[in-house]
N, C-alpha and C positions, 0 to 999 in steps of 0.2 A: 750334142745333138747336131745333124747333120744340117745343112741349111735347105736339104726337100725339107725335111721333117718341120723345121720352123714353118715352112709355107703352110704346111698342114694342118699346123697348130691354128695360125692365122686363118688361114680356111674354114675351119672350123669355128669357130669363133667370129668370124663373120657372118656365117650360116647360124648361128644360134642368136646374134644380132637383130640377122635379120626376121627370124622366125617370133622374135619378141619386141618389133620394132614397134607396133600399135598398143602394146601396154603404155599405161600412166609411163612408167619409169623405166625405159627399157633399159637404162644403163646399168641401174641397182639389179633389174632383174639378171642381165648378162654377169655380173659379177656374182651374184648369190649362186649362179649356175657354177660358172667356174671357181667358186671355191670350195662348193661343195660336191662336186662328183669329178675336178679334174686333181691330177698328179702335182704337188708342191713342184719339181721340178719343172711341168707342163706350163705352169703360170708363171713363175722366174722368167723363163724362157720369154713368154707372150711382154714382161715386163721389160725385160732386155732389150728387146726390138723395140721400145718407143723412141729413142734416140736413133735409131738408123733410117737412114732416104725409100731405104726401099721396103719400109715396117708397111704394108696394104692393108692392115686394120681399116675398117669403114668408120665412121665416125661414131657409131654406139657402140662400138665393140673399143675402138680407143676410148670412150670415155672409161668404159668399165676398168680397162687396165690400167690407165693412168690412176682412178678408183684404189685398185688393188696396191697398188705402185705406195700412195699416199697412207693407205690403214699401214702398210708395211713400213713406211717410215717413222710415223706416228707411235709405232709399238716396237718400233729398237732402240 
């Protein structure tokens, strides 16, 4: 994936943060979103950028991924 495309990923993904930021749990919400309507390579992808400077996740949208990052460890 090209590195627009990651931005886009992010983008998104901030966008759906944000848009579920006044739920109780907006972090589980963002994560039960992206793992159920996004592409296994779409989430890799968002997981991969948590170690890079210039990963612009907002702070609900990292929680969710680092979330995802963790079940994903947990279950290999």
């Amino acid at each position: 994936m090209q590195h627009d495309q990651r931005e886009t990923l992010i983008h998104m993904a901030n966008q759906i943060a944000t848009n579920l930021q006044s739920s109780n749990d907006a972090a589980t919400g963002v994560r039960n979103h992206l793992e159920k309507f996004w592409a296994r390579s779409m989430k890799e992808r968002l997981i991969g950028c948590l170690d890079d400077a210039d990963c612009a996740l907002n702070p609900i949208a990292r929680q969710a991924v680092e979330q995802m990052a963790e079940q994903r460890r947990q279950t290999s």
